[in-house]
VOPAGU-2260 file (C-alpha; in pm, 1 decimal, decimal comma):
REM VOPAGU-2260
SITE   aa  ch    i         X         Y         Z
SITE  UNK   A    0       0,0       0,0       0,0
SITE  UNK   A    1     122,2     360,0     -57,7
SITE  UNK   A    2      73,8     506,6     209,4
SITE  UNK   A    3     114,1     898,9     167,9
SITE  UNK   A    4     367,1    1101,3     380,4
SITE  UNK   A    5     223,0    1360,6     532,1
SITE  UNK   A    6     449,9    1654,1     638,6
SITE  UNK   A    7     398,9    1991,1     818,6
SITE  UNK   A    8     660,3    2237,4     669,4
SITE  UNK   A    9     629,7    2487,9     969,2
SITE  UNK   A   10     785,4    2252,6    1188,5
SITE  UNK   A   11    1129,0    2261,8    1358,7
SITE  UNK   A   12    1324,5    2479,6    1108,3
SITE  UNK   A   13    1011,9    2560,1     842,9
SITE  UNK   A   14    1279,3    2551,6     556,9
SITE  UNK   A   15    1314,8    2448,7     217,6
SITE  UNK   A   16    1535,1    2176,6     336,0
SITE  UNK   A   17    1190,6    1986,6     432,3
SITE  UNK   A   18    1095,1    2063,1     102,1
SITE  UNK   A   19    1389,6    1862,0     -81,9
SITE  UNK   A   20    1411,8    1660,6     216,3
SITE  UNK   A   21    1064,3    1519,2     121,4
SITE  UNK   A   22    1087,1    1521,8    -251,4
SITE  UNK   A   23    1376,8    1294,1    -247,6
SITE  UNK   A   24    1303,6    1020,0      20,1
SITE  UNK   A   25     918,7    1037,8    -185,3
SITE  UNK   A   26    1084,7     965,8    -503,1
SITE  UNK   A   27    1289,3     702,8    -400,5
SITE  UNK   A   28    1044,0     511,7    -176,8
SITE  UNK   A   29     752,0     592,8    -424,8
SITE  UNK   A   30     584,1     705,7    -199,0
SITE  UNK   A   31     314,6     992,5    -255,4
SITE  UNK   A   32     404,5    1328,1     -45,1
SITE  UNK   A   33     194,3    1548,8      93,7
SITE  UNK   A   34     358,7    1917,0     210,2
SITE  UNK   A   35     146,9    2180,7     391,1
SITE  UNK   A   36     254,1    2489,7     524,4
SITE  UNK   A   37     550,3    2527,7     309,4
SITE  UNK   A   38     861,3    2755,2     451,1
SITE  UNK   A   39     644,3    2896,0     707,1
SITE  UNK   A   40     907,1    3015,9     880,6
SITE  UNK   A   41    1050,0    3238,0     581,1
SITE  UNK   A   42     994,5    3600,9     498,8
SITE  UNK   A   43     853,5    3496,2     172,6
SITE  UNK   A   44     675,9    3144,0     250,8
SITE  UNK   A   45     583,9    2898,3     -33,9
SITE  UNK   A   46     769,0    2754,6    -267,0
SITE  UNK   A   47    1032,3    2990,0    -450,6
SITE  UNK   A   48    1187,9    2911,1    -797,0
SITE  UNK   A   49    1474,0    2696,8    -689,0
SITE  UNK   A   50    1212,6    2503,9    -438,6
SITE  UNK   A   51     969,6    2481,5    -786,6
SITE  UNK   A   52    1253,4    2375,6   -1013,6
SITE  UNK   A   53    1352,1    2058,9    -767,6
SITE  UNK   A   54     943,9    1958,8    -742,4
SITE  UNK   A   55     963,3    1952,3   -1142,2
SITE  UNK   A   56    1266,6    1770,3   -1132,5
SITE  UNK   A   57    1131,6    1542,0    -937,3
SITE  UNK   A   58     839,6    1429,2   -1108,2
SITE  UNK   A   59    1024,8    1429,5   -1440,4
SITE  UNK   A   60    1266,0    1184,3   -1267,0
SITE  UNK   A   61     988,9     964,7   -1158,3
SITE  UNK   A   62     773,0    1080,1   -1445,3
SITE  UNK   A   63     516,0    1154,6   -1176,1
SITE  UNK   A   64     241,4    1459,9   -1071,5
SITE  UNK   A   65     242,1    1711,7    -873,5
SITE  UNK   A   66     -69,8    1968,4    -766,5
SITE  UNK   A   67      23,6    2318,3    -645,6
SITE  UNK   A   68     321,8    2308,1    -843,0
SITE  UNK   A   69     383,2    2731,9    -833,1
SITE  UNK   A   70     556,4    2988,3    -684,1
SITE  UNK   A   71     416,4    3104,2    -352,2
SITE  UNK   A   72     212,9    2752,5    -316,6
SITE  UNK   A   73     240,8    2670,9      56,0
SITE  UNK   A   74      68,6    2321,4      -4,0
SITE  UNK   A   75     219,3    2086,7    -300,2
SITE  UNK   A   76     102,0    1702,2    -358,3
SITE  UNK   A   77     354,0    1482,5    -548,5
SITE  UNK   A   78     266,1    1119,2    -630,6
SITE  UNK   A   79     644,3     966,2    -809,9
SITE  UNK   A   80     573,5     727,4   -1097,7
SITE  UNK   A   81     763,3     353,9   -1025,3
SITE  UNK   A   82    1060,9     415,1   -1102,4
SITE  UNK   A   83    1356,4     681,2   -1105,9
SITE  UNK   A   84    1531,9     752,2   -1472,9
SITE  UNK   A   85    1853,0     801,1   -1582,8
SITE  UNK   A   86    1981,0     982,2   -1843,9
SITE  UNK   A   87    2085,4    1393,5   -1900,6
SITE  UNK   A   88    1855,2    1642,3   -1792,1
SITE  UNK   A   89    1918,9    2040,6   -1781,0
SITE  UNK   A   90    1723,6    2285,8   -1546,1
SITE  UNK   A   91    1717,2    2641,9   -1544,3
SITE  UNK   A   92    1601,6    2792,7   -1219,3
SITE  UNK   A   93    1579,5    3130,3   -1425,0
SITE  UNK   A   94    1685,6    3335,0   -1071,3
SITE  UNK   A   95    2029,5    3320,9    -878,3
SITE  UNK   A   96    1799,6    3063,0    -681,7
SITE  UNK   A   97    2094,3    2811,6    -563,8
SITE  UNK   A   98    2161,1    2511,6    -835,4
SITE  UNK   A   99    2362,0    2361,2    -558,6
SITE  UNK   A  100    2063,0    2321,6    -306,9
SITE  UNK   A  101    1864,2    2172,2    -593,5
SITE  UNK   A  102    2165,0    1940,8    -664,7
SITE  UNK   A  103    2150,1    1846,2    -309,4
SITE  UNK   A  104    1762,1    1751,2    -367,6
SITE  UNK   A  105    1859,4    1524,2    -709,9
SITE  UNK   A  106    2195,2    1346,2    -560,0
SITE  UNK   A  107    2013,0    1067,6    -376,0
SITE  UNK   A  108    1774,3    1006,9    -720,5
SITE  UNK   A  109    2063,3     954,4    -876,5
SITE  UNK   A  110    2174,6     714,8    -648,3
SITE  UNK   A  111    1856,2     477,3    -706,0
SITE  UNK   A  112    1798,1     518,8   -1089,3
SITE  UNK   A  113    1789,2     257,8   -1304,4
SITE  UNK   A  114    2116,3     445,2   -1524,6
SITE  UNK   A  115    2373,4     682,1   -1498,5
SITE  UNK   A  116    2204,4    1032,4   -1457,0
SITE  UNK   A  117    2375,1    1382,0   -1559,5
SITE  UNK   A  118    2211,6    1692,8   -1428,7
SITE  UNK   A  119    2252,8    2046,6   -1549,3
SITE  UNK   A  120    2159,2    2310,0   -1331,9
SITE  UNK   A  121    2134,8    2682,7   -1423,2
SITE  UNK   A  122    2155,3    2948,2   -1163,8
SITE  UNK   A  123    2330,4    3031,5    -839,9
SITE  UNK   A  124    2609,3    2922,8    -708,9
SITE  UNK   A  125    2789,2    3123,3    -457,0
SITE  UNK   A  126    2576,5    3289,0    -198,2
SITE  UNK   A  127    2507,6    3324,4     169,4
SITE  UNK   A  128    2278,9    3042,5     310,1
SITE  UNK   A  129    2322,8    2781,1      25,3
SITE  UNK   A  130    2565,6    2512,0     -16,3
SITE  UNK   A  131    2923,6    2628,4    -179,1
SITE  UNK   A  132    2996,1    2471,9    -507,8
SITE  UNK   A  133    3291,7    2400,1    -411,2
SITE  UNK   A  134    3225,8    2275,7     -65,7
SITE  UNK   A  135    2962,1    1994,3    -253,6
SITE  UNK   A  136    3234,0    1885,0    -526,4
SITE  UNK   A  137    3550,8    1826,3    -266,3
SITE  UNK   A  138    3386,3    1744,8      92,3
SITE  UNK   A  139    3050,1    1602,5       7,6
SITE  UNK   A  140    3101,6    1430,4    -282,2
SITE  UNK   A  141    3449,9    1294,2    -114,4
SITE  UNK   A  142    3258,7    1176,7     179,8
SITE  UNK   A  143    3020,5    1035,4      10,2
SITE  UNK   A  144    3243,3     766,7    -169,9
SITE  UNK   A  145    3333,9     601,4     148,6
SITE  UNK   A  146    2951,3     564,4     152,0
SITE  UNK   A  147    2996,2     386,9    -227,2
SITE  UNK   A  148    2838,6     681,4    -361,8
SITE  UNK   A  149    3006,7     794,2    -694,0
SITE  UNK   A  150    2963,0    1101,2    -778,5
SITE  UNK   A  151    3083,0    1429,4    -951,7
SITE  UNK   A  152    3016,4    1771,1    -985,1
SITE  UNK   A  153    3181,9    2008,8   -1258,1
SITE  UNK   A  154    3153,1    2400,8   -1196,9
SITE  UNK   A  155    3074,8    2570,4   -1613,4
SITE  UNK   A  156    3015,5    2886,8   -1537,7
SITE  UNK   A  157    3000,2    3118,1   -1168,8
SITE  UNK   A  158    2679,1    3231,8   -1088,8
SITE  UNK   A  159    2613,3    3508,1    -782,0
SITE  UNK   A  160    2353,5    3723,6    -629,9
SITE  UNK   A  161    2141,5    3873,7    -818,3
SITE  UNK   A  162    2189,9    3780,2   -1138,0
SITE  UNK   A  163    2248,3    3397,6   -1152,6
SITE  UNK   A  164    2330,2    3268,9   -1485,3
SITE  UNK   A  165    2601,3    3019,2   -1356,1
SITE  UNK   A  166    2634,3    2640,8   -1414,2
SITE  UNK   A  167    2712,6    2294,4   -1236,7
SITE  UNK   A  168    2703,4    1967,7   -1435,6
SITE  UNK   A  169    2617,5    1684,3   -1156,2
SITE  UNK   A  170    2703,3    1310,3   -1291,4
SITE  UNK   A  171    2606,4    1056,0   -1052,5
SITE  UNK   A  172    2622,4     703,0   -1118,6
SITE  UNK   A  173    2352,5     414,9    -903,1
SITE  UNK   A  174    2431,4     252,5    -640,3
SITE  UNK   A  175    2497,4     -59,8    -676,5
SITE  UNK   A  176    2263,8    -230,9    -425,2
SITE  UNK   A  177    2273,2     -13,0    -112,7
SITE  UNK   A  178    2442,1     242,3      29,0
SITE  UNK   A  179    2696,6     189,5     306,9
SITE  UNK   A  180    2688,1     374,7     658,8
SITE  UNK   A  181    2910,5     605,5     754,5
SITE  UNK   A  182    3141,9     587,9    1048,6
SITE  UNK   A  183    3374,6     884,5    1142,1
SITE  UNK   A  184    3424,9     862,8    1559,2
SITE  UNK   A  185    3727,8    1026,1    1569,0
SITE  UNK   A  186    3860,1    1357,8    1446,4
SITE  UNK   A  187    4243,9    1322,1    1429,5
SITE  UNK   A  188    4536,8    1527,0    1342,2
SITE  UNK   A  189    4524,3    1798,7    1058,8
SITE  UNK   A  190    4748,7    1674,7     808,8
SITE  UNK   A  191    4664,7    1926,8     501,1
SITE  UNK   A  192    4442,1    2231,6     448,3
SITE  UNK   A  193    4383,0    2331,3     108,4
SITE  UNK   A  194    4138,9    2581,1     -58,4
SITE  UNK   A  195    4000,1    2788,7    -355,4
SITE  UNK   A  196    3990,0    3171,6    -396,7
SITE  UNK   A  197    3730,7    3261,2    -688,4
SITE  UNK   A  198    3684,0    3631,3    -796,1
SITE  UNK   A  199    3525,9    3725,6   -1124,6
SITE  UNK   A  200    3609,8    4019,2   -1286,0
SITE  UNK   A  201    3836,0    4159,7    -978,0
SITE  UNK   A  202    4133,5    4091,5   -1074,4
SITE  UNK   A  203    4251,1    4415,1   -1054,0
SITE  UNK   A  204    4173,9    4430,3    -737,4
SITE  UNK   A  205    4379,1    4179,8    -648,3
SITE  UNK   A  206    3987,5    4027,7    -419,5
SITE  UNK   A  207    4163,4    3655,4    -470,5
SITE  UNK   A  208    4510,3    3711,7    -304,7
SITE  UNK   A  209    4363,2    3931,9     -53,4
SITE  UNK   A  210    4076,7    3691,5      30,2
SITE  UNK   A  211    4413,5    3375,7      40,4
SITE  UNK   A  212    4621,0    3587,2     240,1
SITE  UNK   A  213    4356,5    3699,4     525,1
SITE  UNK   A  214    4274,0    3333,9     532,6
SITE  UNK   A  215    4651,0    3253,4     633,3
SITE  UNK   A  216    4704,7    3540,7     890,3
SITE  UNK   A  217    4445,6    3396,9    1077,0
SITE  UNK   A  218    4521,0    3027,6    1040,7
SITE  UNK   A  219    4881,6    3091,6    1138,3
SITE  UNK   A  220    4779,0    3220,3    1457,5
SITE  UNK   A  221    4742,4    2829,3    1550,9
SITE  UNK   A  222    5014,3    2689,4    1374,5
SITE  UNK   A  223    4800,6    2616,1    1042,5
SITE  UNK   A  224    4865,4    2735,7     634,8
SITE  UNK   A  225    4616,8    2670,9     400,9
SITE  UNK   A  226    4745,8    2602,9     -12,4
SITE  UNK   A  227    4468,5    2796,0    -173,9
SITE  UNK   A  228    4407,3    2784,3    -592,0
SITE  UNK   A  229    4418,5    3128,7    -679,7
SITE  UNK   A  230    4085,2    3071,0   -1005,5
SITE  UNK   A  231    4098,2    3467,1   -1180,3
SITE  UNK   A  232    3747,5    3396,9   -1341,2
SITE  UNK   A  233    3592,9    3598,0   -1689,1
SITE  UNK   A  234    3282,9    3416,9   -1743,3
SITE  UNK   A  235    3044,2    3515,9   -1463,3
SITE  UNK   A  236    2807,0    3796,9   -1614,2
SITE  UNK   A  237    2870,8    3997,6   -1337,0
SITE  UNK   A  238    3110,3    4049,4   -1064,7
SITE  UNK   A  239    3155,8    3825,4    -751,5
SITE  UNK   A  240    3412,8    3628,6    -517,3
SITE  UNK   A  241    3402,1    3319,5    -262,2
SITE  UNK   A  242    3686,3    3167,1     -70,7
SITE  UNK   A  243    3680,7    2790,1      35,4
SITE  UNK   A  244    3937,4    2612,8     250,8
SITE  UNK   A  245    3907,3    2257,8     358,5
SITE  UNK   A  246    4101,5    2044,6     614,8
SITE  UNK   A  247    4198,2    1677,1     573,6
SITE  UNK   A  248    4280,1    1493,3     894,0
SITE  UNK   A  249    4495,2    1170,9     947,4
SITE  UNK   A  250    4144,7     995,4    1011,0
SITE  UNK   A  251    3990,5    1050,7     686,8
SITE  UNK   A  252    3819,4    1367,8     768,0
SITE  UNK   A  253    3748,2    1681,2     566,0
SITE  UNK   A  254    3614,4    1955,5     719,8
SITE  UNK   A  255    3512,5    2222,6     535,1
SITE  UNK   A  256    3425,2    2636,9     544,0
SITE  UNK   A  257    3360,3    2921,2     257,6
SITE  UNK   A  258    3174,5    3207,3     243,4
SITE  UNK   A  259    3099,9    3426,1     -52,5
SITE  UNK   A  260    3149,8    3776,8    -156,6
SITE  UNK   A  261    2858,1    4062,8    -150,7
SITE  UNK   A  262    2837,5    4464,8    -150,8
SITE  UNK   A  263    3014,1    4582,4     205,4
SITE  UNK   A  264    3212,8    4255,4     289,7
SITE  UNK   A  265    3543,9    4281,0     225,5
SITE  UNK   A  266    3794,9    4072,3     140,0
SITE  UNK   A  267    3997,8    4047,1     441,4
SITE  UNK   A  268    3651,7    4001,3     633,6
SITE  UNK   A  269    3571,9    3686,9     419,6
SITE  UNK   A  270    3956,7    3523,9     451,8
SITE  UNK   A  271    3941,5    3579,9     824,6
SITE  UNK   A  272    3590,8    3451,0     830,2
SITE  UNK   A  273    3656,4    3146,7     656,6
SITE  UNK   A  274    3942,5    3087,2     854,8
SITE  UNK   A  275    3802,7    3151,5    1203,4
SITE  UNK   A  276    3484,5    2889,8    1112,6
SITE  UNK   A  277    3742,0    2611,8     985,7
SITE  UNK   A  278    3933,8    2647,1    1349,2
SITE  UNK   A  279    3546,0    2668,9    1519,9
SITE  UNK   A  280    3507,4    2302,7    1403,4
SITE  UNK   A  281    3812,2    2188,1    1444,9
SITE  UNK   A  282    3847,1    2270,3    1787,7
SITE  UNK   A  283    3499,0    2082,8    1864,6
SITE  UNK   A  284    3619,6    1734,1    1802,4
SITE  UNK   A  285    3362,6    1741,2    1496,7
SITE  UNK   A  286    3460,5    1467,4    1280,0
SITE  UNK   A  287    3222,4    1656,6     968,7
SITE  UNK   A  288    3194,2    2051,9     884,2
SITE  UNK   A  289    2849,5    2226,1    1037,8
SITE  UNK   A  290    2694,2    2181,2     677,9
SITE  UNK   A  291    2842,2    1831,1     617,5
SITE  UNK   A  292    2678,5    1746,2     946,0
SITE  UNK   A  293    2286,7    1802,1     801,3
SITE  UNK   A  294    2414,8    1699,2     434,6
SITE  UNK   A  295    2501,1    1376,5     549,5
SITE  UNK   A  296    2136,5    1268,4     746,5
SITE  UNK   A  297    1956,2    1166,9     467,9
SITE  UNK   A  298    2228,6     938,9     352,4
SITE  UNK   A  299    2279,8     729,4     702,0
SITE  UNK   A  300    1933,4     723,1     674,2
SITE  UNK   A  301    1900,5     507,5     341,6
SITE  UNK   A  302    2226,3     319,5     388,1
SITE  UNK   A  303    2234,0     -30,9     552,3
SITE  UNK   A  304    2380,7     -58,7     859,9
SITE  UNK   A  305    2478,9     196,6    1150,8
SITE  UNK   A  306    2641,1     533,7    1055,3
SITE  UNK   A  307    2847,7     745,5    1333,7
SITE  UNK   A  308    3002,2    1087,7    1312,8
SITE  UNK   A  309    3039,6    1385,8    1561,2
SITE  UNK   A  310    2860,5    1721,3    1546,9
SITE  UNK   A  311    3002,6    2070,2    1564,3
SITE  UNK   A  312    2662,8    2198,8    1713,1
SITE  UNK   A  313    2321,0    2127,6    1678,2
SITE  UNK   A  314    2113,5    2383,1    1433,4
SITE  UNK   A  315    1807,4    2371,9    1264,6
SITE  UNK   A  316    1870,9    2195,9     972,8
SITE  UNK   A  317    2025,2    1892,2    1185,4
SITE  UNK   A  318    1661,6    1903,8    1404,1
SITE  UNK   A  319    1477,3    1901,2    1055,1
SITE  UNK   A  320    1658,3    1619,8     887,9
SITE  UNK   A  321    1686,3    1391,1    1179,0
SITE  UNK   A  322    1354,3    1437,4    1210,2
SITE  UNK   A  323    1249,6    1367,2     913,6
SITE  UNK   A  324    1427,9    1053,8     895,6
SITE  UNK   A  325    1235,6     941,2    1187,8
SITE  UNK   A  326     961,8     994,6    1033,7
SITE  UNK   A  327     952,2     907,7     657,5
SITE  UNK   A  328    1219,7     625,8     722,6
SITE  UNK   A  329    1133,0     524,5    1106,4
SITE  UNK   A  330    1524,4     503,0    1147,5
SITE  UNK   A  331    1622,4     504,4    1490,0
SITE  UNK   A  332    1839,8     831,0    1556,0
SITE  UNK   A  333    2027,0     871,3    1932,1
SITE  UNK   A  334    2261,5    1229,8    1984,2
SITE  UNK   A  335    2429,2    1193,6    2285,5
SITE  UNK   A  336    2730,9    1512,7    2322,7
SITE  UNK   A  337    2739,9    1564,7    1980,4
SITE  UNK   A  338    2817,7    1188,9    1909,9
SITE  UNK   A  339    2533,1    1067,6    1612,5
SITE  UNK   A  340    2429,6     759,7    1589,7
SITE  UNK   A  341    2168,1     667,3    1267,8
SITE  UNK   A  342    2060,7     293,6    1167,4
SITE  UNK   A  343    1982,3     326,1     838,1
SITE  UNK   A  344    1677,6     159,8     664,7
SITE  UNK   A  345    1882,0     -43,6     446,9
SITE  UNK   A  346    1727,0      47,5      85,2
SITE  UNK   A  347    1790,4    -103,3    -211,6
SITE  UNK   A  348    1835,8     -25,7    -538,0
């Protein structure tokens, strides 16, 4: 029986991450998905044109239906069709809506399709409250090959606030029968840190070195240098910068931080920013990056077997995915100081 999973988007953080949340574990258990009270929470609730884009995605994936498919719905039904397809599909969000966050929504699809699937993604892709390009292609996506995941992402062209217009090209390949947990108890030593400094048209502003070098002054302070690309970029159609640093421990860790560039913040703000957030989770113990951590949920969820990993902190989006784990999966989740614990479900492709 298909039972329908029914979900109250003004609960715990009333966020699109409920939204693609939903969508995916509703495509891949095909399983029809009720949402009500959509991004309650939000100065603008309802679905917005990245959250729209991902509910179209989805249904083309599944070739399924969807009611109240529009921007500024706050209630959406989506019944997936049987089965999940493979194959190369292109979106455009037509805003600087974040491709990245939709990527994160289309990532597990891709993991139960019946082929190889390659999504391209028009729109955002460095901004504040969004996943970092970068940060998805070399922590994520890293991670998530211990987990037997095989993925890749490919950056075309930046895309910032307000004007969008960049590119990612996501190729993910199926699992091949489930997905394994994932167990990271123990932080380790720091044994690299390594980074990207992106600036379109600013090079004569020198935004990339400055961005690198602020970055170092403050990682030096404990001992720590960071080798960061230095990416001069043309392309974007209009200006914009983001810095990206990531940490790889003796463990198997990577612990990741960015931020991106906007009117007022400087450059030495964002490399001392970046730097200062790296050393935050570091010094907890975390064994993941305080994005990682919520990025990761959905995975341990699906996967067969227990997954483990430490916490920087608890937030929102941690609350909202472990919950709705529990819910849609009935996975049995225990946090105890900052040490997760997830039994996966066990699905199979």
């Amino acid at each position: 029986m298909n039972q329908t999973i029914d979900i109250d988007g003004s609960l715990k953080s009333g966020s699109g991450t409920i939204v693609r949340h939903s969508l995916s574990l509703s495509s891949i258990l095909k399983r029809d998905l009720c949402i009500e009270n959509i991004r309650a929470k939000r100065e603008k609730p309802g679905l917005r044109p990245q959250h729209l884009k991902a509910v179209q995605a989805c249904r083309q994936l599944t070739v399924g239906t969807t009611k109240g498919d529009a921007v500024g719905s706050t209630r959406i039904l989506f019944k997936p069709g049987s089965r999940i397809k493979g194959g190369h599909y292109r979106w455009d969000i037509g805003t600087a809506g974040s491709t990245t966050m939709m990527a994160l929504c289309l990532l597990p699809l891709g993991c139960f399709a019946d082929a190889e699937s390659i999504y391209t993604i028009n729109g955002g892709l460095f901004q504040d409250f969004a996943p970092n390009a970068f940060h998805l292609k070399y922590v994520l996506l890293r991670i998530l090959k211990c987990l037997s995941i095989d993925a890749d992402l490919r950056m075309i062209k930046p895309g910032y606030v307000p004007t969008g217009n960049g590119t990612i090209e996501l190729d993910v390949k199926p699992v091949t029968r489930t997905i394994k947990p994932f167990k990271m108890p123990e932080q380790g030593k720091i044994i690299d840190i390594k980074g990207i400094a992106l600036a379109s048209h600013l090079r004569e502003r020198r935004v990339c070195q400055r961005m690198s070098d602020a970055c170092n002054r403050a990682l030096a302070q404990s001992g720590l240098h960071a080798d960061i690309e230095i990416m001069e970029d043309e392309s974007a159609v209009q200006k914009g910068a983001c810095l990206f640093i990531y940490a790889i421990t003796d463990k198997g860790c990577i612990i990741g931080s960015d931020m991106a560039g906007r009117p007022g913040r400087t450059s030495e703000y964002i490399g001392n920013a970046v730097a200062v957030r790296l050393l935050e989770d570091i010094r907890s113990g975390s064994t993941v990056d305080r994005f990682t951590a919520d990025q990761l949920i959905l995975y341990a969820g699906l996967a067969e077997g227990e997954s483990e990993y430490i916490i920087p902190a608890m937030n929102d989006h941690i609350e909202s995915g472990l919950w709705l784990i529990s819910e849609i999966l009935g996975v049995r989740v225990t946090l105890k100081d900052r040490h997760l614990k997830i039994e996966g479900k066990g699905i199979q492709n």
